[in-house]
C-alpha positions as CSV (number, residue, x, y, z in Angstrom):
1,X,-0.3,9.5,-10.6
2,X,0.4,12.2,-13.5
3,X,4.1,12.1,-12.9
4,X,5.8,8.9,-13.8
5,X,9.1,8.2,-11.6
6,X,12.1,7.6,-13.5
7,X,15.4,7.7,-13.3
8,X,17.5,10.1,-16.0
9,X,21.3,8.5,-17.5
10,X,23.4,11.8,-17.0
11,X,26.2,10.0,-18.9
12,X,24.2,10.2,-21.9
13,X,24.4,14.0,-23.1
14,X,25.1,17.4,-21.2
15,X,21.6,18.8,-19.1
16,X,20.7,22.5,-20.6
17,X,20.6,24.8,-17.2
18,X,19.2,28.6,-17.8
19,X,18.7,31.3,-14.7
20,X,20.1,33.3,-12.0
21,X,20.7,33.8,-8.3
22,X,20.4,31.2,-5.8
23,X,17.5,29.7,-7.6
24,X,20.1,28.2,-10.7
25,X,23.0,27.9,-7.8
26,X,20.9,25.5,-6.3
27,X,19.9,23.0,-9.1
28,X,23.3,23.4,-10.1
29,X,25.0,21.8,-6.9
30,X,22.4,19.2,-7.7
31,X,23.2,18.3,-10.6
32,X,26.7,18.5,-10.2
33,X,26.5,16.5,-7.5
34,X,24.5,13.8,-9.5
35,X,27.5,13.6,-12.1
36,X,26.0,15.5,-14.7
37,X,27.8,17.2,-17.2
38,X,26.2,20.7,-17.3
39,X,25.9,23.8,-19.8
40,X,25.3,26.5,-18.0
41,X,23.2,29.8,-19.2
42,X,23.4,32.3,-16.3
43,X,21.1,35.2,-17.6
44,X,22.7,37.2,-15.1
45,X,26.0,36.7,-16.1
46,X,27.2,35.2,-13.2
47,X,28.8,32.1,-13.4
48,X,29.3,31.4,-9.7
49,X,30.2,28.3,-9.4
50,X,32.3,28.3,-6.1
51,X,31.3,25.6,-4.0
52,X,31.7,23.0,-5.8
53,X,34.8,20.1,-6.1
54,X,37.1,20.4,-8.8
55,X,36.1,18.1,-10.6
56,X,32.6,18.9,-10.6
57,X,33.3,22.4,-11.6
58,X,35.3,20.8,-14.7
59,X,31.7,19.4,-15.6
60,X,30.2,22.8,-16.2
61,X,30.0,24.7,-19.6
62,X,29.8,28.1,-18.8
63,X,27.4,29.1,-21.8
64,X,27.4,32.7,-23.7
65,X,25.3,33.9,-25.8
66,X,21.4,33.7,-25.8
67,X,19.9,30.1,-24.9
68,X,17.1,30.2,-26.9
69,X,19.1,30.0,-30.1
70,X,21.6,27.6,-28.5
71,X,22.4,24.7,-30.6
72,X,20.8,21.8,-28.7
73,X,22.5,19.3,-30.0
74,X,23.0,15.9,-27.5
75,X,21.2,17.7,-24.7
76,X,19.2,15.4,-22.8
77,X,16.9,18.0,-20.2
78,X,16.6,21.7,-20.3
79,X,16.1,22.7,-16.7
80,X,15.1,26.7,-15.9
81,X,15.2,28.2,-12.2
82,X,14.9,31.5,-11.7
83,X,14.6,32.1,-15.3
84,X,11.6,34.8,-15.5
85,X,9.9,34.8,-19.3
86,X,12.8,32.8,-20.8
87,X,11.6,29.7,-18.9
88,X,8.5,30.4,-20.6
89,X,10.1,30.7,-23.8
90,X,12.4,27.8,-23.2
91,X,9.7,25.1,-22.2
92,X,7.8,25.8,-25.9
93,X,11.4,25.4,-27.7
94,X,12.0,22.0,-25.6
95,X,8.7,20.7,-26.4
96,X,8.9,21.7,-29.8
97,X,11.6,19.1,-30.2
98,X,10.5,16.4,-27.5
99,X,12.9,17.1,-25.0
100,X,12.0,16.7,-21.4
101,X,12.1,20.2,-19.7
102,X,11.9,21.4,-16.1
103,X,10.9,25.3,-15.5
104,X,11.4,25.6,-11.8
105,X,7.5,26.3,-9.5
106,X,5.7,26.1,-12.9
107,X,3.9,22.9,-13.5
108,X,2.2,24.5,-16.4
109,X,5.4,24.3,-18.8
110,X,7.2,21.3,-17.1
111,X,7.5,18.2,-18.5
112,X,9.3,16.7,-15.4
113,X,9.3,18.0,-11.8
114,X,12.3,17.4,-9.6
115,X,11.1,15.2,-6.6
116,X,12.9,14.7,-2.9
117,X,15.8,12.6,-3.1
118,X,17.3,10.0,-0.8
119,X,20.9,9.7,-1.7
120,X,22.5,6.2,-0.8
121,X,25.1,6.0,-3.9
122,X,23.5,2.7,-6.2
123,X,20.3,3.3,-4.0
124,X,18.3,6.8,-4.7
125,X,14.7,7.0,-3.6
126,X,12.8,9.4,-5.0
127,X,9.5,11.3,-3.2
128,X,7.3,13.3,-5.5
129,X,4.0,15.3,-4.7
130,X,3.4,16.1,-8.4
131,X,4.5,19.0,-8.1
132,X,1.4,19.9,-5.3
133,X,3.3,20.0,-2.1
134,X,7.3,20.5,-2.1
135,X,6.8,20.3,2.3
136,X,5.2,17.4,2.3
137,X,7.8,15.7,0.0
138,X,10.4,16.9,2.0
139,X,9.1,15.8,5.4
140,X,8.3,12.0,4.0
141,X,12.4,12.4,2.5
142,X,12.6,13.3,6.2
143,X,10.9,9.8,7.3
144,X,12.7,7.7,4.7
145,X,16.1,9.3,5.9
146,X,15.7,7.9,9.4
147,X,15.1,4.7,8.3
148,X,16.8,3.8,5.5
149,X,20.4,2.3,6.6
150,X,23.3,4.1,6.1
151,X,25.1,1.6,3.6
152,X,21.9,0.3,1.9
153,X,23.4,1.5,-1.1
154,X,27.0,-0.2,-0.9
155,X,24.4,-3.3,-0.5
156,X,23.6,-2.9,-4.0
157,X,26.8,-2.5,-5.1
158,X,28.0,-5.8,-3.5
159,X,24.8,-7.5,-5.4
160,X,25.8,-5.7,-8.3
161,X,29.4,-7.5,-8.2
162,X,28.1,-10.7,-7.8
163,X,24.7,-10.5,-10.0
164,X,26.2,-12.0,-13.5
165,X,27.9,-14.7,-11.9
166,X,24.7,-15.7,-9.6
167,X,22.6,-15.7,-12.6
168,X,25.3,-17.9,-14.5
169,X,24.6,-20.7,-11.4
170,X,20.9,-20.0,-11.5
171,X,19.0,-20.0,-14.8
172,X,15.5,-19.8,-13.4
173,X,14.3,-16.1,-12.6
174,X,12.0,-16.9,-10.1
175,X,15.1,-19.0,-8.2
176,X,17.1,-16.4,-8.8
177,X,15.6,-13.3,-7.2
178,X,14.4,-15.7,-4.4
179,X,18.6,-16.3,-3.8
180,X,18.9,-12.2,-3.7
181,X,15.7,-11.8,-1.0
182,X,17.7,-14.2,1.0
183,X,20.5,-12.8,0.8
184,X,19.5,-9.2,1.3
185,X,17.3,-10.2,4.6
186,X,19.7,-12.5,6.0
187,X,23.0,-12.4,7.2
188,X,25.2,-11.8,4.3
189,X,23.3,-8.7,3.8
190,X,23.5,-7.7,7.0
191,X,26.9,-8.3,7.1
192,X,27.5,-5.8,4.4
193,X,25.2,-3.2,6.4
194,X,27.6,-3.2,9.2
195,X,30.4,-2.4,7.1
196,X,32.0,-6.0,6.9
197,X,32.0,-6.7,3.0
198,X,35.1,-9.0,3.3
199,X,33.1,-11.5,5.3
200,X,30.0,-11.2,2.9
201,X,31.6,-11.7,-0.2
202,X,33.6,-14.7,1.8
203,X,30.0,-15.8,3.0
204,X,28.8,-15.7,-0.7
205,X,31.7,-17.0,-2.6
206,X,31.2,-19.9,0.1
207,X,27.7,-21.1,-0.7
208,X,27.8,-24.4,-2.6
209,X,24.6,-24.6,-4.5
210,X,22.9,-21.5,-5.1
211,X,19.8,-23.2,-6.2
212,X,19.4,-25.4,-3.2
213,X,20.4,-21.8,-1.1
214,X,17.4,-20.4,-3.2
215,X,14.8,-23.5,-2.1
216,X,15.0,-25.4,-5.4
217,X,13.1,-28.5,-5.1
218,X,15.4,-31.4,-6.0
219,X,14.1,-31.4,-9.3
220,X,15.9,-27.7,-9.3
221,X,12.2,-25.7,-9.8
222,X,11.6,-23.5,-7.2
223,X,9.3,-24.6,-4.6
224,X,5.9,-22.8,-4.8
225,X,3.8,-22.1,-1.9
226,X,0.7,-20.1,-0.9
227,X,0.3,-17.6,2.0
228,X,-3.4,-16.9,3.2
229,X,-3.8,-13.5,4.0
230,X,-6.2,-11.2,6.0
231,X,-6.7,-7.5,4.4
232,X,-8.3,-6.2,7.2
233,X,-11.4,-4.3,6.4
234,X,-10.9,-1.7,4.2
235,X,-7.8,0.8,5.4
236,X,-4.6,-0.2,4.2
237,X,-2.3,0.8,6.9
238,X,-4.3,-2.0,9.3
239,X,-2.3,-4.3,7.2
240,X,0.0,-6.3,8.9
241,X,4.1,-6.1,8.3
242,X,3.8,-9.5,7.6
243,X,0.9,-9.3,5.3
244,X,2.7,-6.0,3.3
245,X,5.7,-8.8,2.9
246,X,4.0,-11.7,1.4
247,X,1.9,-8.8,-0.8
248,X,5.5,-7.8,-1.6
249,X,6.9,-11.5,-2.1
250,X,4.0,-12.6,-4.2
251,X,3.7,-13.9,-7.8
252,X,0.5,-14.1,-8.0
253,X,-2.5,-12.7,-6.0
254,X,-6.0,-14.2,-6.0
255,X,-8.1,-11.2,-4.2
256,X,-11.6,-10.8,-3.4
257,X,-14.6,-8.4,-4.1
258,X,-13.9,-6.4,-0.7
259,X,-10.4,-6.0,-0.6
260,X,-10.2,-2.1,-1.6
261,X,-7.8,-0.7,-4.6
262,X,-5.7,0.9,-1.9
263,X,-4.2,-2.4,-0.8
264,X,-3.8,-4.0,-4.2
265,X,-1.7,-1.2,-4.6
266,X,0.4,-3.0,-1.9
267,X,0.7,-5.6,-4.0
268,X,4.4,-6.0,-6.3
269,X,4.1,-4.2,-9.4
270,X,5.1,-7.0,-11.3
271,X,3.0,-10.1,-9.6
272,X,0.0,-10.8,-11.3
273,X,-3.6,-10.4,-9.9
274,X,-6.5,-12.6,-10.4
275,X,-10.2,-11.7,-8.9
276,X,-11.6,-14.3,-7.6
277,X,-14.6,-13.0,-5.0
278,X,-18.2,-13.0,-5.4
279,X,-20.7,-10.5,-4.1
280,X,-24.3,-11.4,-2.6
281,X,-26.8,-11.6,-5.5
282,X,-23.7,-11.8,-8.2
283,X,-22.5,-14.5,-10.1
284,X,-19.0,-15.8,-9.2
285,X,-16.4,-18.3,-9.3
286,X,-16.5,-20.8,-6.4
287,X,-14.9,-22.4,-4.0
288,X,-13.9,-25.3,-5.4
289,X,-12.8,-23.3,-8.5
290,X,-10.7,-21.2,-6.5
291,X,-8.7,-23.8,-4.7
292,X,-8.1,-25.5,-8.0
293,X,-6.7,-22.2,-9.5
294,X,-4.6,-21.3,-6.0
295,X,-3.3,-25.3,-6.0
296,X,-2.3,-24.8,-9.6
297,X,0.0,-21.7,-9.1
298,X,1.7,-23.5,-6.2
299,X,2.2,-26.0,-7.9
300,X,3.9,-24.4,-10.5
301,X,6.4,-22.6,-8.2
302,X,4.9,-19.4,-7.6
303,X,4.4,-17.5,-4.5
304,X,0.7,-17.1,-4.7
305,X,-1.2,-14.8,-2.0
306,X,-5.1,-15.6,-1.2
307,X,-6.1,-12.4,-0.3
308,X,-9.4,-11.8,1.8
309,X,-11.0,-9.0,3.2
310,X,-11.1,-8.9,7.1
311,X,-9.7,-12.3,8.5
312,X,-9.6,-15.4,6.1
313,X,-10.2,-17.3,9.4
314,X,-13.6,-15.1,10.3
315,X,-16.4,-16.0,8.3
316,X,-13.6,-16.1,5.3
317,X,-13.9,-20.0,4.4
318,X,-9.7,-20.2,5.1
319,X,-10.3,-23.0,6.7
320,X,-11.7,-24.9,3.4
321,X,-9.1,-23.4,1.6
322,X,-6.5,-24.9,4.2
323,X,-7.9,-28.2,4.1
324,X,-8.0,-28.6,0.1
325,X,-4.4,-27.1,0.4
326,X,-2.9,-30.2,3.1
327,X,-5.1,-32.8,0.5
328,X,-3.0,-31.4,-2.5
329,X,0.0,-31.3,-0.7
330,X,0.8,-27.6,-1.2
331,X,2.8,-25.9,1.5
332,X,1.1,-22.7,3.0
333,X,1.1,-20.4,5.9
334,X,-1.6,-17.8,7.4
335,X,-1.4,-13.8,8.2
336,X,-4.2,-13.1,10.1
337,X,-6.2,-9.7,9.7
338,X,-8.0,-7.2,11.4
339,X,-11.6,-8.5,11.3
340,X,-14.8,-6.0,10.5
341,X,-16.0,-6.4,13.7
342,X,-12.7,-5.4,15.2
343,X,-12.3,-2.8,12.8
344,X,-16.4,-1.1,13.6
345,X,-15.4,-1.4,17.0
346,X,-12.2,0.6,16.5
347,X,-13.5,3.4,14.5
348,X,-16.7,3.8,15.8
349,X,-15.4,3.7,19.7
350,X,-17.9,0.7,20.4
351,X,-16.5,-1.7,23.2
352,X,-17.6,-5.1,22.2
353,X,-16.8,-6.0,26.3
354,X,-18.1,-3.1,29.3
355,X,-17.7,-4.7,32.8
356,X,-20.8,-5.3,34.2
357,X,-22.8,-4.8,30.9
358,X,-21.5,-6.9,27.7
359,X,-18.9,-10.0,29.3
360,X,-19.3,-12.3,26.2
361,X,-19.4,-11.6,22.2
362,X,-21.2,-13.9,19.5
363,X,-20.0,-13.3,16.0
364,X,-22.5,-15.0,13.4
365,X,-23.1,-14.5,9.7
366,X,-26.8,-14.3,8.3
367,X,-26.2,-12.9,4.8
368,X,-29.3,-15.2,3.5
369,X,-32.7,-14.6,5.1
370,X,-32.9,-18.3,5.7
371,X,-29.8,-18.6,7.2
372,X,-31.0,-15.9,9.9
373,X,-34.2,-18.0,10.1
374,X,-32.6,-21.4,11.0
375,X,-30.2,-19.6,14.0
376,X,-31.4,-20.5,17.2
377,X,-31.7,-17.2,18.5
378,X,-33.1,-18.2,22.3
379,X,-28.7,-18.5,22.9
380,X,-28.4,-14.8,22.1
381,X,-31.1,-13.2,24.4
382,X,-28.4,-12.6,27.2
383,X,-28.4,-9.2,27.9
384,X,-24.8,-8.8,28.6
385,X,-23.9,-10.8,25.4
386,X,-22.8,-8.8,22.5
387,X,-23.8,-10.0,19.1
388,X,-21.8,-9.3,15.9
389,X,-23.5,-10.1,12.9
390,X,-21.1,-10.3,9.6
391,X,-23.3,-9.7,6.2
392,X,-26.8,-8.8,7.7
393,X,-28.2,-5.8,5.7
394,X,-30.3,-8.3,3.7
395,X,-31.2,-10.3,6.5
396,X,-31.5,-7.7,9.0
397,X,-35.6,-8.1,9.2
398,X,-35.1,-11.4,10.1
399,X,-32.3,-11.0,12.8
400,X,-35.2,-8.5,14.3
401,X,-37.6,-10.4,14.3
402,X,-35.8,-13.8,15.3
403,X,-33.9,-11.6,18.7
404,X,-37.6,-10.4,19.5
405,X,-39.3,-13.6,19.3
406,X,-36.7,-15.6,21.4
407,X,-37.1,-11.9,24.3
408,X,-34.3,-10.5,23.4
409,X,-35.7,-6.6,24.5
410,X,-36.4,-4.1,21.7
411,X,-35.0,-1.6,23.6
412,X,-31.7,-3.1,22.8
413,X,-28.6,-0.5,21.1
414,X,-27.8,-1.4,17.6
415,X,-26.0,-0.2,15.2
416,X,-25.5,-0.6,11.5
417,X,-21.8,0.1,10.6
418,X,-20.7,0.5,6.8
419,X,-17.7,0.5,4.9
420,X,-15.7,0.4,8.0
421,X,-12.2,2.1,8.3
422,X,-12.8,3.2,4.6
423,X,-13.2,7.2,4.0
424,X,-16.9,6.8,3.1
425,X,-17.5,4.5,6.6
426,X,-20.9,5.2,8.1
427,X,-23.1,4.7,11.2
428,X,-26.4,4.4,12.0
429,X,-27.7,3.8,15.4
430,X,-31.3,3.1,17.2
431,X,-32.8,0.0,19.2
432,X,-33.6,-3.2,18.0
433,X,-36.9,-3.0,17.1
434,X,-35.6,0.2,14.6
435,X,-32.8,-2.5,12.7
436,X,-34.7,-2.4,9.7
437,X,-35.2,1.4,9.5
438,X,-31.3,2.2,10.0
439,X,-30.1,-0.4,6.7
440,X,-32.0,2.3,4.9
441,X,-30.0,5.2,6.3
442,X,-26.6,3.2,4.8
443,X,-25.9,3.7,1.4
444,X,-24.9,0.2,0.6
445,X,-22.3,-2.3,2.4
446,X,-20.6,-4.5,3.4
447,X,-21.8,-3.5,6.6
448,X,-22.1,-5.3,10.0
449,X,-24.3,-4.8,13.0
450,X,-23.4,-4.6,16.4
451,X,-26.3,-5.6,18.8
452,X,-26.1,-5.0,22.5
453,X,-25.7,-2.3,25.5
454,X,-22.6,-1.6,24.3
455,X,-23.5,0.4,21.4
456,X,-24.9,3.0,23.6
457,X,-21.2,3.8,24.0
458,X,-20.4,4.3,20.6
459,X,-19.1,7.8,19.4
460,X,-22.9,8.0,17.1
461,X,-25.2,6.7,19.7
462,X,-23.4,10.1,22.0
463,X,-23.7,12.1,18.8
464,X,-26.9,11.1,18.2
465,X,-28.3,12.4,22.1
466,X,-25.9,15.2,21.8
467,X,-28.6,16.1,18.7
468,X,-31.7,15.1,20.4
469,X,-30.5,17.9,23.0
470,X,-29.7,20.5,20.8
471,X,-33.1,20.2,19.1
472,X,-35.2,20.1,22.6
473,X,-33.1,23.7,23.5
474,X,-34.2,24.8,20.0
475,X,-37.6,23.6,20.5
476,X,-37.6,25.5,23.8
477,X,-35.9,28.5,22.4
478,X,-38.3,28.8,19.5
């Protein structure tokens, strides 16, 4: 992000504007419209300014003389359009004195860009591209514009009215912007999104204890809970609605080693984020450590996430957590996710179930060597039984040599699936007896392996005879 979103105070000082044509016409509707108080350089000499309300026109300066020897006095921006050189030569005097400066389609000698906006009166949303990609920006305005509710902002205006005298009743922060989430996402808020603000501000003024409508504890703390939370595998838009909420909600957010930057960037800006996961072969903090430090947040009245990759509830160890959570007493609840499996399957176009061929799955883990050595393995020798195995690149010898032993044939698909629904995902496919061969071809996991007929359904294992085919006609040709 090289562009930092903020929000300018146009009540503060007049906004420099230098250029001509429609270019300057056009940023000044804008700012007019905005509420800004304008001076106006028109290097063309027209002041057009027809258009605009009457009392927006009585905002504008119309400016003489040349702008850059203007005095520049309680200007707050300088903002050029359709300026030619003197934009140039207006962004060097602007930055000379550290003010911010805008020369229209010229990144190079702009200090701020002008993003899309979403007007909603108190509620503006602003889409930038850093200056890249004016279209797209537009076309996600586009997306937020047929979403967003019509009177979102005279929701904020109706907080707004009632925020100093909430925060009077309610002296703890975390109680009081839990009594605003419930009241923007239930009915008093959706009361004033219809247009009825009488009956919200009579459903407010009506609520007796604002702590206990918050969910104070009777000792009037707020009541801290914990929300276990799948990540899915890698790509954050698999994350659930409900999972992007409690992210959202959360004061605190214990993730582990696989859950990628893109989805801690889901996380509230302002909730805290502790690591807490371990990798094979890497010291760590464990489980018992964890639990202690997840109990303790609760505890303490935060909203604290336990964020795992794939499905806490998959090889994920949610269900230790859950039981040291019902011993401490801590109230908690569960957001599943989309598991690795799920997600290989997905990607990589490998049914997990064919009729006729594959009508049960296994999913095991053998991330230790001796773990894969102590599976029974003669209950996975069914040819129409899939097999999922969850961290098995380092055991992967012994999962080929413990499916062969027990007859499993070694003629059977596999594949080797990495980093899945991440950009850098990859595939590698063979038989069974090749398992050991195709870790080498990943560079480096998580990865999981998919073991059974199905694979030979898979978009690689089609790729990869598609090849073989190409290079017998090439053989021929040659």
């Amino acid at each position: 992000m090289r562009f930092l979103p903020v929000f300018l105070d146009l009540q503060t000082g007049p906004v420099l504007l230098v250029g001509a044509g429609d270019l300057a016409r056009a940023k000044l509707r804008l700012l007019a419209a905005a509420g800004a108080r304008i001076r106006y350089f028109a290097i063309d000499g027209e002041h057009d300014v027809g258009g605009l309300a009457a009392d927006e026109a009585a905002r504008i300066e119309l400016a003489q003389g040349d702008p850059l020897t203007s005095d520049l006095t309680g200007v707050i921006a300088i903002l050029c359009a359709g300026a030619g050189d003197i934009g140039v030569a207006m962004s060097a005097r602007a930055k000379a004195v550290g003010l911010p400066v805008n020369v229209m389609d010229d990144l190079a000698h702009s200090t701020f860009i002008f993003p899309a906006i979403v007007d909603r009166g108190d509620v503006v949303v602003a889409v930038g591209t850093g200056g890249a990609s004016p279209v797209v920006a537009r076309r996600v305005r586009e997306r937020i514009e047929a979403v967003l509710p019509a009177r979102i902002g005279d929701l904020a205006t109706f907080i707004g009215r009632w925020r100093k005298t909430i925060h009077g009743r309610i002296p703890e922060f975390a109680l009081r912007r839990r009594f605003w989430e419930r009241v923007v996402d239930g009915p008093i808020g959706a009361l004033v999104l219809a247009g009825r603000k009488d009956e919200a501000e009579a459903a407010l003024n009506d609520i007796p204890d604002a702590s206990a409508f918050a969910g104070a504890l009777a000792s009037g703390k707020a009541e801290g809970r914990v929300t276990l939370v799948g990540a899915g595998p890698g790509d954050p838009d698999l994350l659930t609605i409900k999972a992007l909420r409690a992210l959202q909600d959360a004061d605190v957010v214990f993730y582990d080693e696989l859950v990628s930057p893109e989805i801690l960037d889901r996380v509230r800006r302002d909730a805290s984020r502790v690591p807490v996961g371990r990798r094979v072969g890497k010291p760590g903090i464990g489980q018992g450590a964890i639990n202690k430090l997840v109990i303790e947040s609760a505890q303490s009245g935060q909203r604290a996430v336990r964020l795992k990759g794939g499905d806490g509830f998959v090889f994920g160890r949610g269900g230790e957590e859950i039981e040291a959570l019902r011993a401490a007493g801590v109230a908690y609840s569960v957001v599943p996710g989309i598991t690795a499996g799920l997600g290989a399957a997905a990607q990589f176009e490998v049914p997990l179930t064919f009729r006729h061929e594959a009508l049960r799955i296994t999913f095991l883990t053998a991330h230790k060597a001796r773990d894969a050595d102590a599976v029974d393995w003669s209950t996975l020798t069914d040819a129409k039984m899939t097999v999922v195995v969850y961290m098995g690149m380092t055991a992967a010898p012994s999962v080929r040599s413990g499916l062969l032993a027990a007859g499993r044939s070694p003629q059977t698909p596999v594949g080797v699936f990495a980093r899945v629904t991440r950009p850098d995902a990859q595939a590698a496919v063979g038989t069974l007896q090749d398992l050991p061969g195709l870790i080498e071809k990943i560079d480096g996991g998580p990865a999981i392996l998919i073991i059974g007929d199905v694979v030979a359904h898979s978009a690689p294992w089609r790729e990869a005879d598609l090849d073989k085919v190409i290079s017998k006609l090439l053989e021929t040709a040659a």
